[in-house]
Backbone as CSV, one residue per row, in Angstrom:
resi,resn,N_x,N_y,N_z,CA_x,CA_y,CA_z,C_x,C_y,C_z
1,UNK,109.075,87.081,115.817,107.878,87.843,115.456,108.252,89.231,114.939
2,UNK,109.089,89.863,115.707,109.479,91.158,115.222,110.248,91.393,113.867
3,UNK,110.602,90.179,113.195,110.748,90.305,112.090,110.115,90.507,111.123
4,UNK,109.517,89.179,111.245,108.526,89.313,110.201,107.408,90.964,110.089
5,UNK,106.979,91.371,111.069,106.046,92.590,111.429,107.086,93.495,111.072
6,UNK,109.003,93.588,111.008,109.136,94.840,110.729,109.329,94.573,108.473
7,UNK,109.326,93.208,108.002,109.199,93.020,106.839,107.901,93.197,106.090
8,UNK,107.183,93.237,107.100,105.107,93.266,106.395,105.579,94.741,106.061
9,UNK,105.851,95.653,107.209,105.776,97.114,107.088,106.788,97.111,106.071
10,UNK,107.936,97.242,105.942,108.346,97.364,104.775,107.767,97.342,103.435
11,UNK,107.392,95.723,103.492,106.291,95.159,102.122,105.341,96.394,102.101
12,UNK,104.514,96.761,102.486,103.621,97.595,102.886,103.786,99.169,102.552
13,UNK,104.862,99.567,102.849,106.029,100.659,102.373,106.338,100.933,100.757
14,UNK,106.722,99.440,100.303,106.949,99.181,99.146,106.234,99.260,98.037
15,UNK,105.030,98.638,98.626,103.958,98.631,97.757,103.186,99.801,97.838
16,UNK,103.139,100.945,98.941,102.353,102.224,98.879,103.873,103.267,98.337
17,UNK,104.746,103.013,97.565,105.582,103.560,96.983,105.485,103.322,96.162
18,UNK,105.641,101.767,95.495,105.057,101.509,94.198,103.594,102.107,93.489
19,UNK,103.158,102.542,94.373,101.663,102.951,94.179,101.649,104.432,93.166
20,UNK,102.650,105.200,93.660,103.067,106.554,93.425,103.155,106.403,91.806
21,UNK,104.208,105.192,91.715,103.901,105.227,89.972,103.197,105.035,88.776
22,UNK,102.313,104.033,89.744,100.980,103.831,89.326,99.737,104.359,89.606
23,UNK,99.308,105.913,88.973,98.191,106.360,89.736,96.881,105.701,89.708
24,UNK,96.712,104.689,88.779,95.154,104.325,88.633,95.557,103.088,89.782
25,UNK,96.456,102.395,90.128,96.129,101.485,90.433,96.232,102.291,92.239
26,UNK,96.976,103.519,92.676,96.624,104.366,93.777,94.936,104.921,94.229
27,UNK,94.525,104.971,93.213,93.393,105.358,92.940,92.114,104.542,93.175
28,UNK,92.227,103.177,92.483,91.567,102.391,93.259,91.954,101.871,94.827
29,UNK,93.154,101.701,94.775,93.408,101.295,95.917,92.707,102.401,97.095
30,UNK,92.731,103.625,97.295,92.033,104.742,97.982,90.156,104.461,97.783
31,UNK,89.949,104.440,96.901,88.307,103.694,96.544,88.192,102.355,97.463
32,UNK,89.407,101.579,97.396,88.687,100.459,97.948,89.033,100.888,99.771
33,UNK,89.854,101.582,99.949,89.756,102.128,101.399,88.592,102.710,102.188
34,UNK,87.814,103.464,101.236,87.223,104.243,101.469,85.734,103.206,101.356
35,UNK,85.377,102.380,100.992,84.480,101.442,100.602,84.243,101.025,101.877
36,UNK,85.595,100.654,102.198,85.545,99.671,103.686,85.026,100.008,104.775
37,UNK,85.402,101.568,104.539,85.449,101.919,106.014,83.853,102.204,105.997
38,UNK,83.389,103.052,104.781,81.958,102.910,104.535,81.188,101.904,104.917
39,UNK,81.805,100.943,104.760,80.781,99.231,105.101,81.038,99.181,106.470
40,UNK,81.921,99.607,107.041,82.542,99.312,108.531,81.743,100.394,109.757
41,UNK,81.284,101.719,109.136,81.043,102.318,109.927,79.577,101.961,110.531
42,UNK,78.530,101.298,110.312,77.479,101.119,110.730,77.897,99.812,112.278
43,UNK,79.090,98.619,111.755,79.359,97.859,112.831,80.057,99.075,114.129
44,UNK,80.698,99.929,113.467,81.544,100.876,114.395,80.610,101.431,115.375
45,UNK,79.475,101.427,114.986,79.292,102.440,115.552,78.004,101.558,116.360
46,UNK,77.767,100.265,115.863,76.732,99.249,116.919,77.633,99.181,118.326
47,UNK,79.131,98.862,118.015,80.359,98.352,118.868,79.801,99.864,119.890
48,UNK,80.323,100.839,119.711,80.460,102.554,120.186,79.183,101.796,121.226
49,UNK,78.087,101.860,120.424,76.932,101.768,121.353,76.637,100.443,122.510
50,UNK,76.855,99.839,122.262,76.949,98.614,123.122,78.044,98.777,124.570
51,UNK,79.095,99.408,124.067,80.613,99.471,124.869,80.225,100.595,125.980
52,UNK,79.409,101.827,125.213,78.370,102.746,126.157,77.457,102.413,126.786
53,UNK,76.897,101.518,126.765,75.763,100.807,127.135,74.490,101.702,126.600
């Protein structure tokens, strides 16, 4: 297991390095981060409330 998980991070490494040379494709990639978490924060925050009771 620990292989593979220390090769994802690498991959992962690689490709947010590769990113550097490519700014548009950095660029979306940050848009689509930011999308997510946008769509994510309304479940985040049902979870927050429920876990509080």
């Amino acid at each position: 297991m620990e292989p593979e998980k220390r090769s994802a991070y690498e991959s992962f490494l690689a490709f947010l390095a590769g990113l550097k040379d490519k700014p548009v494709q950095f660029i979306a990639f940050l848009i689509f981060l930011l999308a997510a978490i946008y769509i994510l924060l309304p479940v985040i925050r049902k979870a927050i409330r429920l876990i509080g009771g």
